[in-house]
NUPA-239465 format. One record per residue: x, y, z of N, C-alpha, C in turn. Coordinates in Angstrom, 2 decimals, padded with zeros to 5 digits, always signed. Atoms other than C-alpha are relative to their C-alpha. Example, Ala and Ser with C-alpha at 12.3 -4.5 7.8 and 13.67 -1.06 7.14 Angstrom:
n_px_n_py_n_pz_ca_px_ca_py_ca_pz_c_px_c_py_c_pz
+000.89_-001.19_+000.00_+012.30_-004.50_+007.80_+000.90_+001.20_+000.00
-000.82_-001.19_-000.06_+013.67_-001.06_+007.14_-000.77_+001.09_+000.73
// end
This chain:
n_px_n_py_n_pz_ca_px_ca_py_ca_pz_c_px_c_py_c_pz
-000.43_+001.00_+000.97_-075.79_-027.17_-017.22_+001.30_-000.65_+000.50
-000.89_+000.76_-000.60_-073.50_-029.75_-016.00_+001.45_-000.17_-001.18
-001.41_+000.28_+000.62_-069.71_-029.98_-017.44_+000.16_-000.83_-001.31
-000.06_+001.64_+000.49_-070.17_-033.63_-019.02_-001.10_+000.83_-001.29
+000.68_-000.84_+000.92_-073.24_-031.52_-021.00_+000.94_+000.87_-000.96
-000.82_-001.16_+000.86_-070.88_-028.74_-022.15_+000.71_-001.00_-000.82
-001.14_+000.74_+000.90_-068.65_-031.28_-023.45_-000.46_-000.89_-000.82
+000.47_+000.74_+000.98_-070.76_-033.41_-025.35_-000.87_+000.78_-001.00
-000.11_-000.50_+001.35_-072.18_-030.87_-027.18_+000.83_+000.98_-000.41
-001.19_-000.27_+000.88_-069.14_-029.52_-027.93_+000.04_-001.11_-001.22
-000.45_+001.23_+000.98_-068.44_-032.70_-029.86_-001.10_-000.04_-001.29
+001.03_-000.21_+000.43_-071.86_-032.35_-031.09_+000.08_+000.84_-001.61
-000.07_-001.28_+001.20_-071.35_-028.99_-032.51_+001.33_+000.03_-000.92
-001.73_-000.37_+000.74_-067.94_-030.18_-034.25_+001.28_+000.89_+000.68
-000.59_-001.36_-000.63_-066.52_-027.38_-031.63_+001.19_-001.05_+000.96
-001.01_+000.95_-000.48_-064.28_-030.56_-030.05_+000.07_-001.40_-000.79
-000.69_+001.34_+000.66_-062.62_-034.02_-031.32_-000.35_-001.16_+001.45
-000.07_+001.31_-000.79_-063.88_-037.40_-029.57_+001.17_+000.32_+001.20
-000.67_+000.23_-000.94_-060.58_-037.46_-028.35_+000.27_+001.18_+001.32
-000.09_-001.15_-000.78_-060.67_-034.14_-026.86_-000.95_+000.05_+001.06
+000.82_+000.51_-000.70_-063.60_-035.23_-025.04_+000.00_-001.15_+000.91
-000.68_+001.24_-001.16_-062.20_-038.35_-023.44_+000.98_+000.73_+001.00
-001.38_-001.03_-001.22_-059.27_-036.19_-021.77_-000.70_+000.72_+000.73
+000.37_-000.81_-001.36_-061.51_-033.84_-020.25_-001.15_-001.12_+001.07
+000.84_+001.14_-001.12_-063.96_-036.98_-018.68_+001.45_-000.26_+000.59
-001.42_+000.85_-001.52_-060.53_-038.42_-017.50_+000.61_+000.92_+000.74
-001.06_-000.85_-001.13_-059.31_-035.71_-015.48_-000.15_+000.00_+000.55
-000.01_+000.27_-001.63_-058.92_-036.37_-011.90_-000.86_+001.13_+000.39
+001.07_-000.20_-000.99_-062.26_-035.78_-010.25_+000.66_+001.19_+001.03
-000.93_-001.07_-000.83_-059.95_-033.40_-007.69_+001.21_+000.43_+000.04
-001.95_+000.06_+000.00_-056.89_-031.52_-007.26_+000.46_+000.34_+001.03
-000.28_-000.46_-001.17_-055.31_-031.75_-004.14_+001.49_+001.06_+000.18
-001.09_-000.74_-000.36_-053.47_-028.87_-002.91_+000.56_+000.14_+001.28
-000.99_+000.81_-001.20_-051.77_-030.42_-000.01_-000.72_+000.49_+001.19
+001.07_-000.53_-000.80_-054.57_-028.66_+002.35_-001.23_-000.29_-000.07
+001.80_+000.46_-000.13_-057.69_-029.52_+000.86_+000.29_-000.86_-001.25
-000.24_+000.58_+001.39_-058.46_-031.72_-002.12_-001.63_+000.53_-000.55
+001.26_-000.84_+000.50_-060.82_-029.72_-004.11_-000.88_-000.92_-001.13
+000.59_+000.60_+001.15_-063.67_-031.33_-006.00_-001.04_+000.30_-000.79
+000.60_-001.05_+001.11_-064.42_-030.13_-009.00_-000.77_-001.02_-000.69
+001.37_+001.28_+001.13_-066.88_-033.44_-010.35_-001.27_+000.09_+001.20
+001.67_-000.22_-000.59_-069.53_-032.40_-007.71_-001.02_+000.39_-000.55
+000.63_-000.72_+000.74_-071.21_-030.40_-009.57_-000.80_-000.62_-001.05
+000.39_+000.94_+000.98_-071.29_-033.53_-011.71_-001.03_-000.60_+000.49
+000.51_+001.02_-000.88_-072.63_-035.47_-009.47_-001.12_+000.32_+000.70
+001.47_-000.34_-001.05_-075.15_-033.70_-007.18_-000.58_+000.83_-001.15
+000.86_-000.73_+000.71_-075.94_-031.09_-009.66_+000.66_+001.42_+000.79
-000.32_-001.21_-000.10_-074.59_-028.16_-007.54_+001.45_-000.42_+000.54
-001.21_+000.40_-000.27_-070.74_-027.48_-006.88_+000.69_+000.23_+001.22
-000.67_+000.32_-001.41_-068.16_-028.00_-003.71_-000.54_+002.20_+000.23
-000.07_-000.98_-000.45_-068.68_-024.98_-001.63_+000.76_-000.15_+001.15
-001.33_-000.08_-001.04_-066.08_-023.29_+000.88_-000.93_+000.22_+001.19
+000.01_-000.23_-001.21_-066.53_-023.53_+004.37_+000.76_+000.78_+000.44
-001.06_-001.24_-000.80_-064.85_-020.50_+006.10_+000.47_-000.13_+001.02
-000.40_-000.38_-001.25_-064.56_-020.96_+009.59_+000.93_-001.43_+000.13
-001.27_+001.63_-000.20_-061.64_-023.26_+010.57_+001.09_+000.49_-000.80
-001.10_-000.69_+000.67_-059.85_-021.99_+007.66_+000.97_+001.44_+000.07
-000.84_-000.71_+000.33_-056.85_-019.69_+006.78_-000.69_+000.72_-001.06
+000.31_-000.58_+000.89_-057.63_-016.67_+004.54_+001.02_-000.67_-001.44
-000.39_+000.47_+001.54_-054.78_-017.73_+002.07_-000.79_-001.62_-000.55
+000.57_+001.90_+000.50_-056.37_-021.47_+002.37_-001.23_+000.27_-000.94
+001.27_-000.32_+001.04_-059.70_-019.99_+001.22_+000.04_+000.34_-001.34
+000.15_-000.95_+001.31_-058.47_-017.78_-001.53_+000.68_-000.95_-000.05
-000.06_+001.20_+000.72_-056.15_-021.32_-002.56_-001.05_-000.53_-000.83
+000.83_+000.82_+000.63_-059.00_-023.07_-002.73_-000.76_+000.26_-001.42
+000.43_-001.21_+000.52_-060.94_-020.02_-004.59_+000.70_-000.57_-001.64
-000.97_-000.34_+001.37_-057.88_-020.05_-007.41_+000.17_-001.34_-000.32
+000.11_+001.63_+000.69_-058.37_-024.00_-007.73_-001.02_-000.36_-000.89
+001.05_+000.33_+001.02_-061.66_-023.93_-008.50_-000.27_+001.04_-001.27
+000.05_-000.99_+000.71_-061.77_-020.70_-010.60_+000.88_-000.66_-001.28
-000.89_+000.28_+000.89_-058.97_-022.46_-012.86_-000.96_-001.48_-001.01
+001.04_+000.94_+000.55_-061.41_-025.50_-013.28_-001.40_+000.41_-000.38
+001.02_-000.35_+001.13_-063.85_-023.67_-014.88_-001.33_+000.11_+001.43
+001.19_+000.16_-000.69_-066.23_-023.08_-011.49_-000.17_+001.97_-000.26
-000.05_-001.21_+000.07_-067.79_-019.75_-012.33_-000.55_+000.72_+000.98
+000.35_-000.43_-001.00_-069.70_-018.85_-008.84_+000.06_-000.80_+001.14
-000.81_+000.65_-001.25_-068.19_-019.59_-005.83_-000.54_+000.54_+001.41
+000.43_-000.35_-001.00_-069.90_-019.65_-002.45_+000.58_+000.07_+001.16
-000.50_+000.14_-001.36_-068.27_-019.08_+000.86_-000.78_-000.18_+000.84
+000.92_-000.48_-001.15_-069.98_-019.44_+004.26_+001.03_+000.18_+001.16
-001.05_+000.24_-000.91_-068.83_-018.95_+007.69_+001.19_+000.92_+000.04
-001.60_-000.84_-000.04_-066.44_-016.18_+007.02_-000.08_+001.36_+000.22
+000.00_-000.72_-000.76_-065.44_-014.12_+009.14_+000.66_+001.65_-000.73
+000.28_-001.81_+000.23_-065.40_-009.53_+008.44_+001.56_+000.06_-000.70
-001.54_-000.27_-000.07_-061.21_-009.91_+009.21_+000.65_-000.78_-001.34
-000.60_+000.94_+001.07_-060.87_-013.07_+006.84_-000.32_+000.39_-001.56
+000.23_-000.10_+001.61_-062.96_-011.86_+004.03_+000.82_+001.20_-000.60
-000.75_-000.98_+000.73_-060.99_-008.55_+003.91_+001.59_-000.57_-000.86
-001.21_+000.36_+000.42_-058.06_-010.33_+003.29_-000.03_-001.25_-001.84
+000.56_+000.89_+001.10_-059.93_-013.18_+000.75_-000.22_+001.38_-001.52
-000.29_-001.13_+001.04_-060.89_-009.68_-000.97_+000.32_+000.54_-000.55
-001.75_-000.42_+000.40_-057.49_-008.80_-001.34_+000.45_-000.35_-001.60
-000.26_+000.83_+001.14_-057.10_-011.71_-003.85_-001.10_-000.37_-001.10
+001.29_+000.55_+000.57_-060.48_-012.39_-005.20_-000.54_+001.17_+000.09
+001.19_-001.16_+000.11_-063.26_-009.80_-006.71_-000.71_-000.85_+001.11
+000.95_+000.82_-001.15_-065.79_-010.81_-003.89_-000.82_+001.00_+000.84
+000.66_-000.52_-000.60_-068.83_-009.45_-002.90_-000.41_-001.23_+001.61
+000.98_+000.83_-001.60_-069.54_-010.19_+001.29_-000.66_+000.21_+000.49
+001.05_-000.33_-000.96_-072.50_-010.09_+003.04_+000.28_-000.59_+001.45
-000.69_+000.44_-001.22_-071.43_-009.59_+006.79_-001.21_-000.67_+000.62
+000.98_+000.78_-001.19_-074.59_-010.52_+008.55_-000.47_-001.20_-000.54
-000.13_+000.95_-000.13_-074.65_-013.64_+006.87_+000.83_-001.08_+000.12
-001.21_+000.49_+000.14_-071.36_-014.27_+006.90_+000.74_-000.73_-001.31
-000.26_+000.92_+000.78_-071.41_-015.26_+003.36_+001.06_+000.93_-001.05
-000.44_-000.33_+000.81_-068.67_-014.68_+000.43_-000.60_-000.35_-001.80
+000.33_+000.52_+001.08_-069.62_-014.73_-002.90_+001.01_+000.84_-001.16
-001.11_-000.10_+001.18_-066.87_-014.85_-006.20_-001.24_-000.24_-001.11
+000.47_+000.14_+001.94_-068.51_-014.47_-009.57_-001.67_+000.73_+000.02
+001.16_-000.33_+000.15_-071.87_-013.70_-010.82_-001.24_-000.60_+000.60
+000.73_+000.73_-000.35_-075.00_-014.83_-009.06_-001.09_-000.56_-001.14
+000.88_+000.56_+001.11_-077.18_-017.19_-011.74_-001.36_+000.42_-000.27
+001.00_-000.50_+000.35_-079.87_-016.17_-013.20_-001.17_-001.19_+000.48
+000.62_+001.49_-000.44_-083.24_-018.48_-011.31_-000.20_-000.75_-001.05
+000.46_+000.85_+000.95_-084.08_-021.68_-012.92_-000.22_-000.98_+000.81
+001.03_+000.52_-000.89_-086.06_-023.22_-010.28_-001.35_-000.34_-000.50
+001.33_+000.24_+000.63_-089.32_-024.28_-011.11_-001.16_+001.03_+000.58
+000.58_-000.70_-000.97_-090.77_-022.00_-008.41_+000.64_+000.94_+001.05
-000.66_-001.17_-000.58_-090.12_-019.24_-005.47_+000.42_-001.06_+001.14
-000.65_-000.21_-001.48_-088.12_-019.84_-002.09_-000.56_+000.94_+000.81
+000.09_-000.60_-001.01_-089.66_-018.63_+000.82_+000.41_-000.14_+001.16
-000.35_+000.67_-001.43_-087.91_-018.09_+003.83_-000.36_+001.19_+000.87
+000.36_-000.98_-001.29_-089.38_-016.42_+007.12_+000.71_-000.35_+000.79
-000.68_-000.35_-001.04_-088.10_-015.53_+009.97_-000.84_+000.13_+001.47
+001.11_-000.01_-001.05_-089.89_-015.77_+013.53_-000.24_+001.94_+000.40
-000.32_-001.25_-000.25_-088.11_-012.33_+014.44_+001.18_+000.57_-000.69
-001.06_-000.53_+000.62_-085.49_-010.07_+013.32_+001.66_-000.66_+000.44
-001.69_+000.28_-000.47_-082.73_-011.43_+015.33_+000.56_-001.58_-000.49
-000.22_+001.36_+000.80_-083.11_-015.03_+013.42_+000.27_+000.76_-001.62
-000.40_-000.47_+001.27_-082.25_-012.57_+010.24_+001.62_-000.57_-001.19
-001.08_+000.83_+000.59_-078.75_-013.94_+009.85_+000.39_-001.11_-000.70
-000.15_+000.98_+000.61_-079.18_-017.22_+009.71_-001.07_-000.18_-001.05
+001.16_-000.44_+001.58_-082.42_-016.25_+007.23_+000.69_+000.53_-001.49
-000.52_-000.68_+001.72_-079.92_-014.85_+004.83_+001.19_-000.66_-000.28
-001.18_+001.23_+000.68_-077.42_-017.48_+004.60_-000.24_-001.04_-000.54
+001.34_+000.80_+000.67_-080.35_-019.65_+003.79_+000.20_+000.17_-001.32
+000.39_-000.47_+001.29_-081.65_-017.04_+001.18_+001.37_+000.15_-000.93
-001.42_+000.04_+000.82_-078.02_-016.28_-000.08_+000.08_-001.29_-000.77
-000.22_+001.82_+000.47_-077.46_-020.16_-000.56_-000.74_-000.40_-001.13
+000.97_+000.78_+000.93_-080.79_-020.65_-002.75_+000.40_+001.20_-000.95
-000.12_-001.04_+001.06_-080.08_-017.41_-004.87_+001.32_-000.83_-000.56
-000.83_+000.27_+001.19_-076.80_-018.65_-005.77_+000.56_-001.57_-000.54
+000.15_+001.17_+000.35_-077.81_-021.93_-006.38_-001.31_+000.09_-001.24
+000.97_-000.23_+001.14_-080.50_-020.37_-009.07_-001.52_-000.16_+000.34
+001.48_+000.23_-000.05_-083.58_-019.92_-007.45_-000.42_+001.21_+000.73
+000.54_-001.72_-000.31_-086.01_-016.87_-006.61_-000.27_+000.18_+001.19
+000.59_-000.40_-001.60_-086.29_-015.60_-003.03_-000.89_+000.38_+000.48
+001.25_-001.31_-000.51_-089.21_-014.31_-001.37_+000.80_+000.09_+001.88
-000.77_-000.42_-001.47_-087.30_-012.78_+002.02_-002.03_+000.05_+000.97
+001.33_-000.22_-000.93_-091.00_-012.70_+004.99_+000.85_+000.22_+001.33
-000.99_-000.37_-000.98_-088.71_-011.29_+007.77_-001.11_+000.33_+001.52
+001.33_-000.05_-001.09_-090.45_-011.04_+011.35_-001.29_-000.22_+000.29
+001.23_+000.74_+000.78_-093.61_-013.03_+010.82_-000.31_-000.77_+001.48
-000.12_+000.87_-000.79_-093.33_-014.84_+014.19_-001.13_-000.28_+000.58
+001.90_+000.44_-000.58_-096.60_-016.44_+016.34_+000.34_+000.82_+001.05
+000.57_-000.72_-001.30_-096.34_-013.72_+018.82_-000.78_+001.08_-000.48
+000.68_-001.11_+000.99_-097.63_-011.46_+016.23_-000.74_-001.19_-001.34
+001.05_+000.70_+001.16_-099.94_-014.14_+014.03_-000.51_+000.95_-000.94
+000.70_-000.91_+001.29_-101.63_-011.42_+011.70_+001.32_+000.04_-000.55
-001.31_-000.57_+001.26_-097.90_-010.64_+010.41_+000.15_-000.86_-001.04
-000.90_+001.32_+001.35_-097.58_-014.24_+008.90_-001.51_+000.33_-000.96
+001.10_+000.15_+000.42_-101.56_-013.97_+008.07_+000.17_+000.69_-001.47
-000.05_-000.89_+001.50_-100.86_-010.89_+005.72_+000.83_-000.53_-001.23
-000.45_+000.08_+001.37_-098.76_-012.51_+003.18_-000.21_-001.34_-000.55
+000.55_+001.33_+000.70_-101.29_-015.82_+002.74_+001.03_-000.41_-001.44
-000.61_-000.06_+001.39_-100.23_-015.01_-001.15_+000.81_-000.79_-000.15
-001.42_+000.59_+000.38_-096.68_-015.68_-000.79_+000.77_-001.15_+000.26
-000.12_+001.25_-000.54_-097.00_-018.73_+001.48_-000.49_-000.97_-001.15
+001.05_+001.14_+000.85_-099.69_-020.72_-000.90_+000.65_+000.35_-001.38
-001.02_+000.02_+001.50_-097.07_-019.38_-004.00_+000.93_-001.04_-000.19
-001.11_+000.54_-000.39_-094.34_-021.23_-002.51_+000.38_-001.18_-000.70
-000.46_+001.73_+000.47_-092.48_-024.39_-004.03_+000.45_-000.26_+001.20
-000.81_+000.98_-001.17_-090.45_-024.54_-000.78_+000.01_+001.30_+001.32
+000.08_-001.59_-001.16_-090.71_-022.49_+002.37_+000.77_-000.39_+000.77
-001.28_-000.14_-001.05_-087.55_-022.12_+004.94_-000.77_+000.67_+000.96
+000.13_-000.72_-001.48_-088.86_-021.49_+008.59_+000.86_+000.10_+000.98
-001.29_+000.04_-000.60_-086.34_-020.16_+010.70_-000.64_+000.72_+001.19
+000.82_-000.32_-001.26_-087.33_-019.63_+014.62_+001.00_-000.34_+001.07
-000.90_+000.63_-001.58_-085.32_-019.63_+017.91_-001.11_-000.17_+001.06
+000.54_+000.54_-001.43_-087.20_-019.31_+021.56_-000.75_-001.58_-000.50
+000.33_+001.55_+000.05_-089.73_-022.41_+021.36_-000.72_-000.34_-001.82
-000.55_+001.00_+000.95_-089.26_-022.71_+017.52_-001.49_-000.05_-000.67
+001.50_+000.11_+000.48_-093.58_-022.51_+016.60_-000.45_+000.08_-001.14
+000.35_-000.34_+001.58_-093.20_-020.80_+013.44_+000.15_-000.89_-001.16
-000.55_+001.57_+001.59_-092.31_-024.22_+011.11_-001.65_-000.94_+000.34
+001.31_+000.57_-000.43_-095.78_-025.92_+012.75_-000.71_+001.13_-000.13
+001.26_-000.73_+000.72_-098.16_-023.01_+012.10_-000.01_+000.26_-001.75
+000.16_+000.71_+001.45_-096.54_-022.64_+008.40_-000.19_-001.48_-000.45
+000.67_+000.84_+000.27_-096.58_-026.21_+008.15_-001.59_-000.47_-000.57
+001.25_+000.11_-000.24_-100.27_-026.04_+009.00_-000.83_+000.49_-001.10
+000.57_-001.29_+000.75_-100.98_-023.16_+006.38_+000.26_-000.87_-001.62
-000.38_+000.93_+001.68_-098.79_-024.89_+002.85_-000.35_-000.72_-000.16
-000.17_+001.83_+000.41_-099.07_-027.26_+000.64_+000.96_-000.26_-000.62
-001.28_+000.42_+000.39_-095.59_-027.28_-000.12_+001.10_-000.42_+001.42
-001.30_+000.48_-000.96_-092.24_-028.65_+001.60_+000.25_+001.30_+000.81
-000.74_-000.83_-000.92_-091.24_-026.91_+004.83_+001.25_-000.16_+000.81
-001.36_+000.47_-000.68_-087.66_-026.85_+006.22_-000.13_+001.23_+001.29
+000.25_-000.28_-001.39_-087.63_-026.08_+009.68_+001.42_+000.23_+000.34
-001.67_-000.26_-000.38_-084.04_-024.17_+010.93_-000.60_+000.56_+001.19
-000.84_-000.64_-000.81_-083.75_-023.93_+014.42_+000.96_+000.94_+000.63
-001.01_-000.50_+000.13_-081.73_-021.16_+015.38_+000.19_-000.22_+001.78
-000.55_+000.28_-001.49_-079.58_-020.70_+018.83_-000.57_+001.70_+000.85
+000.27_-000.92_-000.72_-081.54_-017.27_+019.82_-001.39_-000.61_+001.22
+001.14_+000.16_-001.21_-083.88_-017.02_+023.25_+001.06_-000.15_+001.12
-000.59_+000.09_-001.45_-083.33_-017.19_+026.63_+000.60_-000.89_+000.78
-001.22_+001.06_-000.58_-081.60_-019.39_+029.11_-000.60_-001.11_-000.22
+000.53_+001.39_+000.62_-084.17_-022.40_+028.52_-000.35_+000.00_-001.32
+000.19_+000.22_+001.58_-084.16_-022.06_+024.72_+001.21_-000.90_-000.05
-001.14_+000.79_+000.55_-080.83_-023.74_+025.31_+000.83_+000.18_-001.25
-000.71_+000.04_+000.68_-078.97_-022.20_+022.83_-000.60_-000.67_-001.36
+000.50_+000.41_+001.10_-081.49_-023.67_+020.39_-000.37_-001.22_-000.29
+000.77_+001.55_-000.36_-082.37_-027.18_+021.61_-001.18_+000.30_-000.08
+000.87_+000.26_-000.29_-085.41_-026.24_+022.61_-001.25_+000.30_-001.20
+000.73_-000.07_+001.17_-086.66_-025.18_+019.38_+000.28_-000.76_-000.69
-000.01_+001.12_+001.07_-084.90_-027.78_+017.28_-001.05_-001.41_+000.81
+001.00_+001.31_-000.14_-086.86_-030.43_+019.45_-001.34_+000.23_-000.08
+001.60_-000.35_+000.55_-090.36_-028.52_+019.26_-000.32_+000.08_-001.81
-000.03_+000.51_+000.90_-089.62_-028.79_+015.59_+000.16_-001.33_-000.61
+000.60_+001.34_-000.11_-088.99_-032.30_+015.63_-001.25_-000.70_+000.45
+001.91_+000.19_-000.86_-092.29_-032.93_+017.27_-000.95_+000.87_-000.84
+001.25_-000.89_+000.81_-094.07_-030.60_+015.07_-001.23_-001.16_-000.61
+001.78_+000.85_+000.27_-097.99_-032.31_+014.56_-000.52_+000.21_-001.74
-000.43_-000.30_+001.68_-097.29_-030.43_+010.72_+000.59_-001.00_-000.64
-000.57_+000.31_+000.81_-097.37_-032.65_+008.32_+001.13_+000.85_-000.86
-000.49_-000.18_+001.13_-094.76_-032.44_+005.48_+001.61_+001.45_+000.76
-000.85_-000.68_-000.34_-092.15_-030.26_+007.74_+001.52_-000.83_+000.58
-001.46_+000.64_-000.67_-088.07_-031.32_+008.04_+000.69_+000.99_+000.58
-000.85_-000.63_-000.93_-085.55_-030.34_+010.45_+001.57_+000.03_-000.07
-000.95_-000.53_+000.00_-082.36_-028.75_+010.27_+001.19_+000.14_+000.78
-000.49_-000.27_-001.19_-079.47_-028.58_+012.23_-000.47_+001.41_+000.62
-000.02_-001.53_-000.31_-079.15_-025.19_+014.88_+000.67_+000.76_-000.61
-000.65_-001.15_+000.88_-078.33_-021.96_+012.77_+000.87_-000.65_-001.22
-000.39_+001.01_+001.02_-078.18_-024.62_+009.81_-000.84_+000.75_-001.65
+000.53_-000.85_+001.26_-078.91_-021.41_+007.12_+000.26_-000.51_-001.32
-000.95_+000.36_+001.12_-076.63_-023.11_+004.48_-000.69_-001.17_-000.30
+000.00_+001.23_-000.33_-077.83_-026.66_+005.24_-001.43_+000.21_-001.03
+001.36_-000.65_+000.17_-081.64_-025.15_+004.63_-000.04_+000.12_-001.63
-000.43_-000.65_+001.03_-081.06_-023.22_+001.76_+000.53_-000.97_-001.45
-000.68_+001.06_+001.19_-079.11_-026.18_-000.64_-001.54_-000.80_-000.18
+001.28_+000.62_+000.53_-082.24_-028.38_+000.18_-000.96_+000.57_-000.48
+001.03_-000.70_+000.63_-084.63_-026.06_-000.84_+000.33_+000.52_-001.25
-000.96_-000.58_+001.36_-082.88_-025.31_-003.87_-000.03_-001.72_-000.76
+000.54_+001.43_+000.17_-082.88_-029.58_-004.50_-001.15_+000.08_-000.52
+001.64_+000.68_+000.24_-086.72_-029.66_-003.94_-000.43_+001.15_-001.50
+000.51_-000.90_+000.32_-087.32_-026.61_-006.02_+000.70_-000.26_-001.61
-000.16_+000.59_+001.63_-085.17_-027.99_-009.19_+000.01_-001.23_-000.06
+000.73_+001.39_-000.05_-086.10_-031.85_-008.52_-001.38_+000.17_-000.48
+001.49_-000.25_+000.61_-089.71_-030.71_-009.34_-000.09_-000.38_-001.11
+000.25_+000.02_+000.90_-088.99_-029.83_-012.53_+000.65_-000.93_-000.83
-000.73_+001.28_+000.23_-087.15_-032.80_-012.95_-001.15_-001.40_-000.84
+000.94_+001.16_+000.12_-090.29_-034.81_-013.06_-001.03_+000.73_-000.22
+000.90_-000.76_+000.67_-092.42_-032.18_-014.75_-001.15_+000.50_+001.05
+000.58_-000.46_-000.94_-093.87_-031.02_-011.81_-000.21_+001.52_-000.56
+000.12_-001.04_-000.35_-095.30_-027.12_-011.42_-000.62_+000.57_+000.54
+000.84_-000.96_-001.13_-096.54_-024.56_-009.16_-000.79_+001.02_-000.29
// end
């Protein structure tokens, strides 16, 4: 429920004054704290709110930011990108559960789903697991239900075969694949829902660090499959979280 909501039926319910309701629309969209300028009308605006980027940053910059938005009324706060050393210190200041292997922080409660449908995200192999759970992290605490399919990859085809079910359930399926990247074109091939295609930077010396799968995913012959940046778990994860409450936007269901 968006801010601008809360506050109009406040007014609604007698529980605020007109004018009390004009002051909180007029309050500066952000508040800059001479490091970042935090914006707290996203939330308005896209529908989900600013999230912290970790890497680049200072632990006190993070936990700043953290105690900016926490004051403006943001009640779950996502980190990515942050690093074992930084979050101990973010932890310091902030309750905060971290998950190291995706590198993600998370402040507050995770939402209860309200998606129209599940999130599926596979994985080719285990060692694309990371960026598979910064994905799944991302859509959980953006309010939507996970289905984790972990090692599923086309060198082993029966693995993806066995969980038909959970593919043809799907509102939105996350394929995440390094060497040459196959697994977003055989699901493609399989749904009839949206597939986001993440690239990751695992494989050998001609995987390139993950070129060579983000361009065999561009080229994918699969209809209805988009592409991601490399080890773009976060990136993944928000859009599939979009498609999955856009649905029910327009009375769509699965």
């Amino acid at each position: 429920m968006s801010d601008y909501r809360k506050i109009l039926e406040q007014v609604r319910d007698g529980k605020a004054s007109v004018e009390e309701a004009l002051l909180a629309i007029k309050k500066k969209p952000f508040e800059d704290i001479g490091y970042a300028k935090v914006d707290h009308h996203r939330g308005i605006r896209q529908g989900a709110p600013e999230v912290i980027f970790g890497a680049g940053k200072k632990a006190s910059q993070i936990a700043g930011i953290v105690d900016s938005m926490k004051r403006n009324g943001q009640e779950t706060i996502l980190i990515t990108r942050l690093s074992p050393k930084k979050a101990k210190k973010v932890a310091g200041l902030h309750e905060m559960i971290y998950h190291e292997q995706a590198r993600i922080g998370i402040v507050g409660k995770v939402p209860e789903p309200d998606g129209i449908g599940k999130i599926v995200v596979a994985t080719g192999g285990t060692s694309d697991i990371p960026v598979a759970e910064e994905a799944a992290l991302t859509a959980e605490v953006h309010g939507n239900e996970v289905v984790r399919l972990y090692d599923v990859g086309v060198a082993g085809l029966h693995r993806l075969l066995a969980h038909m079910d959970e593919i043809m359930e799907a509102s939105v399926i996350i394929a995440i694949a390094g060497m040459e990247g196959a697994l977003a074109s055989v699901i493609g091939g399989l749904a009839d829902c949206p597939v986001i295609a993440v690239p990751t930077s695992v494989g050998y010396g001609a995987s390139m660090h993950g070129v060579s799968a983000l361009l065999s995913m561009l080229n994918s012959c699969a209809s209805g499959v988009s592409v991601v940046n490399i080890d773009n778990g976060f990136g993944a994860g928000y859009l599939a979280s979009m498609i999955n409450h856009n649905m029910r936007r327009v009375g769509g269901e699965k």
